[in-house]
BANUFI-955251 format. One line per 4 residues: for each residue x, y, z of C-alpha. Coordinates in Angstrom, 2 decimals, padded with zeros to 5 digits. Example, Ala and Ser with C-alpha at 12.3 -4.5 7.8 and 13.67 -1.06 7.14 Angstrom:
2
012.30,-004.50,007.80 ~ 013.67,-001.06,007.14
This chain:
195
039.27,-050.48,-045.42 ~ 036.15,-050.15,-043.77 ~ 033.95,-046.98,-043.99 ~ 033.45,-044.74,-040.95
029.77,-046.19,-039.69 ~ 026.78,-043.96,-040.69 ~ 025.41,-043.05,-037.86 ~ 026.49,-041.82,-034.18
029.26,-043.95,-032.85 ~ 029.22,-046.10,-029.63 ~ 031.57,-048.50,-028.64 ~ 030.56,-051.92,-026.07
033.33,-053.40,-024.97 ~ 032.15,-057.13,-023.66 ~ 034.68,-058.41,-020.89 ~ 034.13,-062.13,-021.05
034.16,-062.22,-024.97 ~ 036.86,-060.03,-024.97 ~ 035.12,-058.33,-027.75 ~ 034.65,-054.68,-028.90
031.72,-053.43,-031.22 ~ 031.79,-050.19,-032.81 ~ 027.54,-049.06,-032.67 ~ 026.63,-046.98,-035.18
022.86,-045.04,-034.10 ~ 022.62,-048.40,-031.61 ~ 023.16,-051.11,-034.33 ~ 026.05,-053.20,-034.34
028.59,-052.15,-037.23 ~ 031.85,-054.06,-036.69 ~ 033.21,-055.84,-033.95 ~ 037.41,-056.71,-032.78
038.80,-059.02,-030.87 ~ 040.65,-057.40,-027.90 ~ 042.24,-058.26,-024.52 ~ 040.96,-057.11,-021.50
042.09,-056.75,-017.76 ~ 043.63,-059.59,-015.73 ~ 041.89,-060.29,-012.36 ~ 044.51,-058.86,-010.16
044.00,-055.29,-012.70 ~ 040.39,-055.66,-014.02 ~ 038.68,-053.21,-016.76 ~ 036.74,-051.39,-015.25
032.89,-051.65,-015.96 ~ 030.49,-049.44,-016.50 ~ 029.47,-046.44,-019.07 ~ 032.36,-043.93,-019.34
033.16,-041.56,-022.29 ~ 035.98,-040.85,-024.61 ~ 038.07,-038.09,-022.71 ~ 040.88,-037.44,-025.35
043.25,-039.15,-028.12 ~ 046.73,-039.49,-028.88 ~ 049.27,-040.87,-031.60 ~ 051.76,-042.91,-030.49
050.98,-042.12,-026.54 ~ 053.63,-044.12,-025.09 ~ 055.61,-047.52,-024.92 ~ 053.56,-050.32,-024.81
050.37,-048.65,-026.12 ~ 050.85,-049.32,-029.52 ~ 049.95,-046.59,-032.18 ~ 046.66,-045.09,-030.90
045.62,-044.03,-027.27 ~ 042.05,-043.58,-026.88 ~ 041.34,-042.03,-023.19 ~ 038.38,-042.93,-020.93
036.36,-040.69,-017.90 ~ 036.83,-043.33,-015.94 ~ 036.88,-041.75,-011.96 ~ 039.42,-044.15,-009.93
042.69,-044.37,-012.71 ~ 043.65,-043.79,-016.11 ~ 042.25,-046.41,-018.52 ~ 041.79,-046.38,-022.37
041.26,-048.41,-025.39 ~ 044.76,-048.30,-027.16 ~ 046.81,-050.89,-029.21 ~ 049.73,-052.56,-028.48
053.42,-054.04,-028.82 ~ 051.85,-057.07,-027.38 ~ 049.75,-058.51,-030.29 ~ 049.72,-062.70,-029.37
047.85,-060.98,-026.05 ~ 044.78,-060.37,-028.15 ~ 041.75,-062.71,-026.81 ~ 042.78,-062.72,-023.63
043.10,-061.46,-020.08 ~ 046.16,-059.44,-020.26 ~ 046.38,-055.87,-019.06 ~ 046.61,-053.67,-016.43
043.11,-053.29,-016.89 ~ 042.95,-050.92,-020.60 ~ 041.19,-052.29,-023.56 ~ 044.06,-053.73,-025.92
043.35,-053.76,-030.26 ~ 045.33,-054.69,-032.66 ~ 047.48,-051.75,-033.89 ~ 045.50,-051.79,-037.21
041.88,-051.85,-035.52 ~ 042.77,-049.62,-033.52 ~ 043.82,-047.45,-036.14 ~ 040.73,-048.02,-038.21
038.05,-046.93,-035.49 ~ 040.30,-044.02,-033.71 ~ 039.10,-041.25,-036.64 ~ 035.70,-042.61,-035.93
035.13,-041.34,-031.92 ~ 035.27,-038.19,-030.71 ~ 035.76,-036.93,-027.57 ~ 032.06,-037.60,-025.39
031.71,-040.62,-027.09 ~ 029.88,-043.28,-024.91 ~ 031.70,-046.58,-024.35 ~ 029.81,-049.07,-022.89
032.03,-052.14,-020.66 ~ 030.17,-054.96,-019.52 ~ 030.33,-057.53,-017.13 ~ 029.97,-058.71,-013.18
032.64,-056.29,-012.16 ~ 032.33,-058.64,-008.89 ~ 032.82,-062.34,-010.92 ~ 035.41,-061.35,-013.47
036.62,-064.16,-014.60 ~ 037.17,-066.15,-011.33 ~ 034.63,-066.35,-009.12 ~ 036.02,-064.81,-006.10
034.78,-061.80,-004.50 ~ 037.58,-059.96,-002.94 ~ 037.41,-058.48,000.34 ~ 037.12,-054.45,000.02
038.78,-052.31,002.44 ~ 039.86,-047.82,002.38 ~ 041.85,-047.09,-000.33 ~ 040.34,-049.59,-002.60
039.18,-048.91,-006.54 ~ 036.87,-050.24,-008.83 ~ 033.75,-050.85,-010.43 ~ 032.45,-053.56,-007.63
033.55,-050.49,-005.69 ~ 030.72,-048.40,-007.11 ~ 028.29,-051.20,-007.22 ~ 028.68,-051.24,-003.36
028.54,-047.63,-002.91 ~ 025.30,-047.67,-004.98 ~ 024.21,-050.28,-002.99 ~ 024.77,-048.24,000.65
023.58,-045.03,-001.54 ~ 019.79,-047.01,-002.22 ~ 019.84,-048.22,001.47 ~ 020.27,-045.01,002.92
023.81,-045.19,004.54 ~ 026.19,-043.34,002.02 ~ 025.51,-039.95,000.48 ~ 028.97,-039.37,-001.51
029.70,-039.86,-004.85 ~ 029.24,-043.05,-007.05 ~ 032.62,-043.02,-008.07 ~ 034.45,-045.86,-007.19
036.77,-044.51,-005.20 ~ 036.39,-045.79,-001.46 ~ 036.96,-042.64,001.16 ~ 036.17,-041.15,003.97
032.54,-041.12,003.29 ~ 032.37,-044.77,002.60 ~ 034.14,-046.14,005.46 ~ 031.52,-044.42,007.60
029.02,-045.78,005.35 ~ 030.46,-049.76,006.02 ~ 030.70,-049.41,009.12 ~ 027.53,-047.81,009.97
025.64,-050.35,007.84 ~ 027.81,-053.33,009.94 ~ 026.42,-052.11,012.79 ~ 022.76,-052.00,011.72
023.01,-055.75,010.51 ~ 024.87,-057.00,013.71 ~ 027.97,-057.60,012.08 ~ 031.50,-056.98,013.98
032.89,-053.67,014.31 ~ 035.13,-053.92,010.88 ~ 035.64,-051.54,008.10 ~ 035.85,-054.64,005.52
033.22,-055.38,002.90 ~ 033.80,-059.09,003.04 ~ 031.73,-062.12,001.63 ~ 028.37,-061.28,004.58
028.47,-057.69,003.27 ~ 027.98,-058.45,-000.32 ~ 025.44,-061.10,000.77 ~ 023.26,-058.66,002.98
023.65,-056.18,000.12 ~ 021.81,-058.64,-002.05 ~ 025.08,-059.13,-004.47
């Protein structure tokens, strides 16, 4: 059994390694293999923090249930009835441990605690971009609402969630750039906003 890290607890989830890393004051302290969202449901990327914890949360979640603040769904870092799926591109888009890791770092975070998820949230694995339209979620969501937000055409939140305020946004900046009159964020789109 490991003992809890030293210092204050972060956790970097890497999406292509399909790794986690417990941080402990910023230094690495013990890493887990763990499966991560397929394309069609990726995990979300970005910095979120632990929002709450639960035993034995539901089916399919294993033993622990660690929550996330992440805006546009419900994501966590839980275990799982599913072990064989560890090391691989599996879920519906939540951070899968073994039942035993996950176990071993759940007394360890608290509630505020960052987690860190990297990767391209537009190249996941494959490397198609999809085309965005209303309703959609995500973190290449965000990155493109950032992206209008630093050009001057959206003022909403950075939140991944495409709306109202959005939609105005795409088609406002289609219009400055020539493009038809469309409401899609297609391949040209992420190519005039540099991505």
């Amino acid at each position: 059994k490991t003992p809890p890290p030293p210092g204050e607890v972060s956790i970097v989830v890497d999406t292509y390694r399909r790794k986690l890393t417990v941080m402990s004051d910023g230094e690495p302290y013990k890493q887990y293999p763990v499966a991560t969202g397929k394309y069609e449901t990726p995990t979300p990327i970005g910095t979120f923090k632990v929002l709450r914890k639960a035993m034995n949360w539901g089916t399919g979640f294993g033993t622990r249930w660690i929550g996330l603040t992440v805006p546009w769904g419900i994501y966590g870092i839980h275990g799982t009835n599913k072990p064989h799926s560890i090391g691989s591109y599996a879920s519906h888009g939540c951070i899968r441990m073994n039942n035993h890791n996950v176990e071993e770092i759940y007394p360890w975070v608290k509630p505020g605690t960052m987690v860190t998820i990297i990767g391209n949230p537009f190249k996941y694995h494959p490397s198609q971009y999809r085309t965005m339209r209303r309703d959609e979620r995500g973190s290449d969501v965000m990155e493109v609402q950032f992206r209008l937000q630093k050009l001057g055409f959206y003022n909403g939140p950075i939140d991944g969630i495409w709306g109202g305020g959005m939609e105005r946004a795409v088609l406002e900046f289609r219009q400055s750039r020539g493009l038809p009159k469309d409401n899609s964020v297609n391949a040209e789109v992420y190519h005039l906003l540099g991505l």
